[in-house]
PyMOL Python script that loads the backbone (N, CA, C, O; Angstrom):
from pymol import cmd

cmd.read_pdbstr("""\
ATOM      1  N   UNK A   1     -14.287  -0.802 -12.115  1.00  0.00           N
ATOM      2  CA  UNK A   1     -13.430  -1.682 -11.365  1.00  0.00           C
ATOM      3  C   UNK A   1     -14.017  -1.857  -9.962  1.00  0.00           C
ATOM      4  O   UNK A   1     -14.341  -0.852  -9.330  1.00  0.00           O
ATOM      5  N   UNK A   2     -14.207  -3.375  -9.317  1.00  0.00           N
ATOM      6  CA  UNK A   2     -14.861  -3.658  -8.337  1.00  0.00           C
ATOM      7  C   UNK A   2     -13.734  -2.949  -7.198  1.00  0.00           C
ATOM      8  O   UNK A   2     -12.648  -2.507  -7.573  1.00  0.00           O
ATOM      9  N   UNK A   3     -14.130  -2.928  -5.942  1.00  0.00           N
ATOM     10  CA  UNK A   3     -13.449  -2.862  -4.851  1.00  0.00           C
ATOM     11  C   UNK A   3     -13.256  -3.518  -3.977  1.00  0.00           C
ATOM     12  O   UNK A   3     -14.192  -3.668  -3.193  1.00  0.00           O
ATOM     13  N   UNK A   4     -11.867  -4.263  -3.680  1.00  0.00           N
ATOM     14  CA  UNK A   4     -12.265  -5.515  -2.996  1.00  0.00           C
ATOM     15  C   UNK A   4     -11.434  -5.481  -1.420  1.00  0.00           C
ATOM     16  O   UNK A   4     -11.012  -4.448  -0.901  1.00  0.00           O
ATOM     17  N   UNK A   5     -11.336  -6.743  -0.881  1.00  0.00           N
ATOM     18  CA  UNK A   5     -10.938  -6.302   0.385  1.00  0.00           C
ATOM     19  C   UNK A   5     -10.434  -6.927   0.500  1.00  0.00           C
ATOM     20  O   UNK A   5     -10.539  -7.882  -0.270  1.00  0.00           O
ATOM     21  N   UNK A   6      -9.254  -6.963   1.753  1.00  0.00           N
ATOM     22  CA  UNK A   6      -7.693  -7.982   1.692  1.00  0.00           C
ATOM     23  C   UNK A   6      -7.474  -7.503   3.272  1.00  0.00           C
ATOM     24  O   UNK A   6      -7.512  -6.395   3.806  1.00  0.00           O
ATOM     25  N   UNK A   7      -7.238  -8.795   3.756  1.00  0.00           N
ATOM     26  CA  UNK A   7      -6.922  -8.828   5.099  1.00  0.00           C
ATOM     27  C   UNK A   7      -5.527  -9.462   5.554  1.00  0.00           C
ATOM     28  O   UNK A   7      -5.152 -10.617   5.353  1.00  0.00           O
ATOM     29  N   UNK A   8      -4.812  -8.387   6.245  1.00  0.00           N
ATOM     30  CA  UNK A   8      -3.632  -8.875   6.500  1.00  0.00           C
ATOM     31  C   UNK A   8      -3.358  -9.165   8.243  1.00  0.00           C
ATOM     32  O   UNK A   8      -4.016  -8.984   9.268  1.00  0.00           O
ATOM     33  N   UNK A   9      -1.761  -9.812   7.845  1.00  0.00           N
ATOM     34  CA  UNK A   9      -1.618  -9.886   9.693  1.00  0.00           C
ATOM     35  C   UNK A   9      -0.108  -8.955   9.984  1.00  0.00           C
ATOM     36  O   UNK A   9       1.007  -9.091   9.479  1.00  0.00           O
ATOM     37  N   UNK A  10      -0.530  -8.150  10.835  1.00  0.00           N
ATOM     38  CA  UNK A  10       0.601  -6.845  11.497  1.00  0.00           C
ATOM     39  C   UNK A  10       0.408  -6.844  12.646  1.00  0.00           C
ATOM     40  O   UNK A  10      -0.535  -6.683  13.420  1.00  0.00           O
ATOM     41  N   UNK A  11       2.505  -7.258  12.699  1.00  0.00           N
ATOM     42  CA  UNK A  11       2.960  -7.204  14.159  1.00  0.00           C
ATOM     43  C   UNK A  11       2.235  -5.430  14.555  1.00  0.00           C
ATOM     44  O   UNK A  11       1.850  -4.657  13.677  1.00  0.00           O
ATOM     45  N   UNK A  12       2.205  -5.101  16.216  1.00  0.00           N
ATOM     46  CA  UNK A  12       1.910  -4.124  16.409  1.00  0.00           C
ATOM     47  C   UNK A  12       2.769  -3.264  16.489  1.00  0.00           C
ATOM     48  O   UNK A  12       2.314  -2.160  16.788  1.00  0.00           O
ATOM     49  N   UNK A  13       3.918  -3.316  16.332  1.00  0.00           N
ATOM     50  CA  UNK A  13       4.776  -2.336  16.482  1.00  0.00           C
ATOM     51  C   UNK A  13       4.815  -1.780  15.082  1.00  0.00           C
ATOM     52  O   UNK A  13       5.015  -0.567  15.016  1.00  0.00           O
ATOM     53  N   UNK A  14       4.654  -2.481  13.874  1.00  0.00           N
ATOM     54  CA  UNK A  14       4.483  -2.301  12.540  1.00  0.00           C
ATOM     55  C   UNK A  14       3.623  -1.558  12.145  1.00  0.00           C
ATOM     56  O   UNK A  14       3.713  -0.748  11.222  1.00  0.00           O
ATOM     57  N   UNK A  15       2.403  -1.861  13.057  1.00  0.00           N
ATOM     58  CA  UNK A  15       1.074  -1.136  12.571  1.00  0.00           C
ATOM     59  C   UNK A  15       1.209   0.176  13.625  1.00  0.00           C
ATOM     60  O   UNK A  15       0.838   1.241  13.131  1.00  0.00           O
ATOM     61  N   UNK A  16       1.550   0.213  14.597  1.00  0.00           N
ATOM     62  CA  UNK A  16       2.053   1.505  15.310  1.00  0.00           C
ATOM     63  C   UNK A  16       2.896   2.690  14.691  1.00  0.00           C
ATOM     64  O   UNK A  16       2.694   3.889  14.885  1.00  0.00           O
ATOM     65  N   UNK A  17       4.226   1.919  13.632  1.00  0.00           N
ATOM     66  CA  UNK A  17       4.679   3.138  13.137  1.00  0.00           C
ATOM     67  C   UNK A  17       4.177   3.242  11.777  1.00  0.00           C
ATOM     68  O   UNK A  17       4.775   4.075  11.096  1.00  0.00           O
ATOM     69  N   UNK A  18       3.224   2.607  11.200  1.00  0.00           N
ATOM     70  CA  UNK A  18       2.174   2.680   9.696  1.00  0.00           C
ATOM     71  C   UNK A  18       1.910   4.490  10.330  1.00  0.00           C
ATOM     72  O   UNK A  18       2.193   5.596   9.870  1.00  0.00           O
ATOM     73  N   UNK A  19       1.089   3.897  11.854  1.00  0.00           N
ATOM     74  CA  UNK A  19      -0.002   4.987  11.782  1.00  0.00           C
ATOM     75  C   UNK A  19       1.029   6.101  12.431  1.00  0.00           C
ATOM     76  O   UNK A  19       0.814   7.228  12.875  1.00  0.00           O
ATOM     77  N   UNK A  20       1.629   5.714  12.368  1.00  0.00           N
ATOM     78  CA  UNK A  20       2.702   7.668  12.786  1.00  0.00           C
ATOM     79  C   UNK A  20       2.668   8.522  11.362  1.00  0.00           C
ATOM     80  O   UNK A  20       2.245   9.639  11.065  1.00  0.00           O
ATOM     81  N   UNK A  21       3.533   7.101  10.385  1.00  0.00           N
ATOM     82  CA  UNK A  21       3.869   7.505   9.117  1.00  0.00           C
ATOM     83  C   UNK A  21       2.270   8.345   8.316  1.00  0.00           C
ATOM     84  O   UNK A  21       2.111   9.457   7.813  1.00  0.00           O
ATOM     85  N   UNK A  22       1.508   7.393   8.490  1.00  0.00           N
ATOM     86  CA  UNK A  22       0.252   7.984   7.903  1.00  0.00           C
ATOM     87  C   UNK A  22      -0.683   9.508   8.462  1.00  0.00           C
ATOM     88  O   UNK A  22      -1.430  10.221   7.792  1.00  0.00           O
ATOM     89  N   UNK A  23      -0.398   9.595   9.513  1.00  0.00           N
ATOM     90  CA  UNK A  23      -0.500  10.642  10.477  1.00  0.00           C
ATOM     91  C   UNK A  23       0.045  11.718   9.657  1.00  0.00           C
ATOM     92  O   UNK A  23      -0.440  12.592   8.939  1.00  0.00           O
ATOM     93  N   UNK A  24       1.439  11.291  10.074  1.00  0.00           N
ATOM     94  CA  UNK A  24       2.271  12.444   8.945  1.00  0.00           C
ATOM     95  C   UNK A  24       2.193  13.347   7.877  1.00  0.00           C
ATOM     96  O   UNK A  24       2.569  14.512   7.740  1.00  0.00           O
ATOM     97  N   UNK A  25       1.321  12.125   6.775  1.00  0.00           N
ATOM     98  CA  UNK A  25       1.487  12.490   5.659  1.00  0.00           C
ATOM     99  C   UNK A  25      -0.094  12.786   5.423  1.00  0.00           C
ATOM    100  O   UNK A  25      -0.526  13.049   4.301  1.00  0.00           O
ATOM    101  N   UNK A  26      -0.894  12.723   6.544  1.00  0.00           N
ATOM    102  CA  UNK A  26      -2.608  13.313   6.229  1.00  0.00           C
ATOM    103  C   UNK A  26      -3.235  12.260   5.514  1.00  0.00           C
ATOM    104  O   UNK A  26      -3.970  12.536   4.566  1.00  0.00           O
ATOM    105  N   UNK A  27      -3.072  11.316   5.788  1.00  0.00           N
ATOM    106  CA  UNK A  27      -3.677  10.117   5.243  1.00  0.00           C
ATOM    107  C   UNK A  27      -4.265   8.941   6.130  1.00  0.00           C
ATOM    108  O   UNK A  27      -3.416   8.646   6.971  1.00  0.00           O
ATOM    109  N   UNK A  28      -4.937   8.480   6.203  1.00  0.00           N
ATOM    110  CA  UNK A  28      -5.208   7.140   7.354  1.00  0.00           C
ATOM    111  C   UNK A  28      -4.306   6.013   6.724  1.00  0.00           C
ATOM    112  O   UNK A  28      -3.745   6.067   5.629  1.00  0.00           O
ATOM    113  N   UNK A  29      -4.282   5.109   7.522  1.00  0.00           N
ATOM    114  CA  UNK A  29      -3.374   4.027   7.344  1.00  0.00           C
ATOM    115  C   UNK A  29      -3.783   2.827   5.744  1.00  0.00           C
ATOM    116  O   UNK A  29      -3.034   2.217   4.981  1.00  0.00           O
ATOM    117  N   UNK A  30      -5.335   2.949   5.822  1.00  0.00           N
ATOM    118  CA  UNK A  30      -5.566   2.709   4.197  1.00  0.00           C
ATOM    119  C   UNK A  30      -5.019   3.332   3.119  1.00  0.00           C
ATOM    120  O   UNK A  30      -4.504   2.847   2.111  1.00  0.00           O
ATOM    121  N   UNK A  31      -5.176   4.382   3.422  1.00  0.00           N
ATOM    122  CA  UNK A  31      -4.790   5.432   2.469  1.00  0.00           C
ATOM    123  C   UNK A  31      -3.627   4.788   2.043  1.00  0.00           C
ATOM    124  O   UNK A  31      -3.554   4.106   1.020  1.00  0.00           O
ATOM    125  N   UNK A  32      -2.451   5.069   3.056  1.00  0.00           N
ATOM    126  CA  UNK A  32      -1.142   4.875   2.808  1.00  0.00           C
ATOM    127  C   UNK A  32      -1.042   4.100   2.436  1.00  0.00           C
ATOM    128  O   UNK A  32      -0.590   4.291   1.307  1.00  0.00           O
ATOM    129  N   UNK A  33      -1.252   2.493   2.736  1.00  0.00           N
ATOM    130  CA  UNK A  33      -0.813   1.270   2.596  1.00  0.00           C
ATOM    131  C   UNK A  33      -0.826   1.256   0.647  1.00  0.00           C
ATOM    132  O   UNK A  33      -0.022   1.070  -0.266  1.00  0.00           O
ATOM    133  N   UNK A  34      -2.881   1.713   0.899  1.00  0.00           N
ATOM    134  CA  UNK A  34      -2.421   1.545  -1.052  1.00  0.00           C
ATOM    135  C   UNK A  34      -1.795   2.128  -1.835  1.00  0.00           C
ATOM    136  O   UNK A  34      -1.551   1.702  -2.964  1.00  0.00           O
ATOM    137  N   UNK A  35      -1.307   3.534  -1.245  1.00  0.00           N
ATOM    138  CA  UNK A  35       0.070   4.883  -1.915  1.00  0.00           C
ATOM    139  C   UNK A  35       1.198   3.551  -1.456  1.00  0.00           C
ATOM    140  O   UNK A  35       1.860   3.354  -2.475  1.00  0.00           O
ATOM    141  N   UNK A  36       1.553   2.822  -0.630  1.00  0.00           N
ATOM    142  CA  UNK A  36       2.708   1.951  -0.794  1.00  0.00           C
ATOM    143  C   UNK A  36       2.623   1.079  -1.949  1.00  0.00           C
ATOM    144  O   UNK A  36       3.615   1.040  -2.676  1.00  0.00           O
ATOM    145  N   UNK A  37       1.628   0.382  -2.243  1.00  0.00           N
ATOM    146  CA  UNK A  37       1.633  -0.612  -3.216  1.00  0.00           C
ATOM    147  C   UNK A  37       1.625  -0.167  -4.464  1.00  0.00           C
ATOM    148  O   UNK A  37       2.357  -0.639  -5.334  1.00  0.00           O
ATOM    149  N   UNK A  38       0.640   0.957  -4.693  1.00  0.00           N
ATOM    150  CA  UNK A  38       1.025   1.510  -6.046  1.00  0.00           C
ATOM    151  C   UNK A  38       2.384   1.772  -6.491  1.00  0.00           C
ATOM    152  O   UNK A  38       2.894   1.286  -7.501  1.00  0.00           O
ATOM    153  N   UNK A  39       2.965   2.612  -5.630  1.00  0.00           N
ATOM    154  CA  UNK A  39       4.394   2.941  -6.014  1.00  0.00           C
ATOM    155  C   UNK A  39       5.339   1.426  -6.078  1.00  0.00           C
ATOM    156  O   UNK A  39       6.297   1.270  -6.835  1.00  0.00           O
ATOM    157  N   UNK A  40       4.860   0.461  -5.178  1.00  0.00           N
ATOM    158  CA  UNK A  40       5.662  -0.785  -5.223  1.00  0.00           C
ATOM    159  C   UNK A  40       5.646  -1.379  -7.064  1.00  0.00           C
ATOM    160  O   UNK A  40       6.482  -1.730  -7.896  1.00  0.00           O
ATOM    161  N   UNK A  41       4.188  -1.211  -6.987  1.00  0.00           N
ATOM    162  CA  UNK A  41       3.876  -1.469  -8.193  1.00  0.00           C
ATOM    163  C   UNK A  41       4.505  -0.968  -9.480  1.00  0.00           C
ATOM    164  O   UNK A  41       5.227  -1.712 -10.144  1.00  0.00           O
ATOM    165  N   UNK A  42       4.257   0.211  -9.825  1.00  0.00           N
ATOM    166  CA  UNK A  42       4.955   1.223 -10.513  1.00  0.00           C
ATOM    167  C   UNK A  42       6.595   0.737 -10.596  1.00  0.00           C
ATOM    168  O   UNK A  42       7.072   0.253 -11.622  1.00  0.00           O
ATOM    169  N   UNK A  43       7.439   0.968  -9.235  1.00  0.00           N
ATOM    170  CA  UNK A  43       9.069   0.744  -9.335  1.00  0.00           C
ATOM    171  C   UNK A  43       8.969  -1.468 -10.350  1.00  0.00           C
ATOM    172  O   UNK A  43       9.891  -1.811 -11.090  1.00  0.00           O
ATOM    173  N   UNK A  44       8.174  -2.103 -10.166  1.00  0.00           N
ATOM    174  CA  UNK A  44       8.212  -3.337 -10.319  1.00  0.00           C
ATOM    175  C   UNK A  44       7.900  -3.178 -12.012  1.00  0.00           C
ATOM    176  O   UNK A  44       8.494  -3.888 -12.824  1.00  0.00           O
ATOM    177  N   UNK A  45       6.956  -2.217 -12.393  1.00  0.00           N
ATOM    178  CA  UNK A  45       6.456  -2.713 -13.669  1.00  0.00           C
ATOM    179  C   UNK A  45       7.588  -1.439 -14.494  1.00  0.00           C
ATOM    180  O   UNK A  45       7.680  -1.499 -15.720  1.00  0.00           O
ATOM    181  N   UNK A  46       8.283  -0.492 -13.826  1.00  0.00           N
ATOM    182  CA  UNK A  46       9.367   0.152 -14.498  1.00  0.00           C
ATOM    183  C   UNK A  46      10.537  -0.667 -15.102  1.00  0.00           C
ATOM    184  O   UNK A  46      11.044  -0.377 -16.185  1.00  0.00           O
ATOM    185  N   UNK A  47      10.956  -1.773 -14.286  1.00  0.00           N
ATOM    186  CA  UNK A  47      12.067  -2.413 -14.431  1.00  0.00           C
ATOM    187  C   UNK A  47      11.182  -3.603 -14.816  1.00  0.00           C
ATOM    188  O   UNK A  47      11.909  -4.176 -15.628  1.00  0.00           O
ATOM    189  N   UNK A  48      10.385  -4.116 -14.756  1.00  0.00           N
ATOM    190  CA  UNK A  48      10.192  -5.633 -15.461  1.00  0.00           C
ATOM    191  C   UNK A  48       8.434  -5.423 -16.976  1.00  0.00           C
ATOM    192  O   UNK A  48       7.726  -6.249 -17.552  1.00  0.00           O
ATOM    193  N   UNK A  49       8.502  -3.960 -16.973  1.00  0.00           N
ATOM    194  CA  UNK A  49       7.205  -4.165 -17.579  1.00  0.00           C
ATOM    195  C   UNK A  49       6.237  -4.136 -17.168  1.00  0.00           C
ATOM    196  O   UNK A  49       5.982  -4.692 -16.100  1.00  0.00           O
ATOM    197  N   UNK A  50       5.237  -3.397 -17.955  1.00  0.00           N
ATOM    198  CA  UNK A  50       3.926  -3.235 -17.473  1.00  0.00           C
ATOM    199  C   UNK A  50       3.233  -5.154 -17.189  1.00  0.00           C
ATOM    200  O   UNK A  50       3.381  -6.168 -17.872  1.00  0.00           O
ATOM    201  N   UNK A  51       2.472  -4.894 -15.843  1.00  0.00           N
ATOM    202  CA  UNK A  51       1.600  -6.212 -15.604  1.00  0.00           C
ATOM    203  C   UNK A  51       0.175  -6.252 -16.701  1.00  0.00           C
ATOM    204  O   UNK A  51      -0.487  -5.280 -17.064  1.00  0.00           O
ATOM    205  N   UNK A  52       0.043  -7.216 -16.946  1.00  0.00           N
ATOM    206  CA  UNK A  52      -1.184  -7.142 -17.779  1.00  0.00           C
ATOM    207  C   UNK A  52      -1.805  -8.437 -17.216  1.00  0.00           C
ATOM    208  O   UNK A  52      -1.392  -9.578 -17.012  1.00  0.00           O
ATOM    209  N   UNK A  53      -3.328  -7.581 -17.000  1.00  0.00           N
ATOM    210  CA  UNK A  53      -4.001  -8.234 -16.070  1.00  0.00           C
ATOM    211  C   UNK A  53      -5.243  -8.233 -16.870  1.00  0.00           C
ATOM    212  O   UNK A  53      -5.260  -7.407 -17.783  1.00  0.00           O
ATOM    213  N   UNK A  54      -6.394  -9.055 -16.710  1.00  0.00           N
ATOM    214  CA  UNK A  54      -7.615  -9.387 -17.349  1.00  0.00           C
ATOM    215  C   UNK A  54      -8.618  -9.010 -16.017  1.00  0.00           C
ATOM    216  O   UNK A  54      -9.838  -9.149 -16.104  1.00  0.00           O
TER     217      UNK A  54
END
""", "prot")
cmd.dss("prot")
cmd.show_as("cartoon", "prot")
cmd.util.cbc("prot")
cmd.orient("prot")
């Protein structure tokens, strides 16, 4: 699986408490973001089904 890259736009106060939260939990703010989406992911494909992707 390739690795790809995704650029977003964050207010700074947003990205200020990312990096507290990530701090926290021993992770950099990459880290976290993709531990957010997975789990987003996961709660989404619990209740509507696995995504099936090509």
């Amino acid at each position: 699986m390739a690795i790809k890259s995704l650029s977003i736009r964050i207010d700074e106060k947003m990205l200020n408490k990312l990096h507290v939260v990530s701090d926290y939990e021993g992770r950099s703010a990459n880290s976290q973001i993709l531990i957010l989406i997975r789990d987003c992911i996961e709660l989404y494909e619990a209740e509507h089904g696995k995504i099936e992707v090509e």
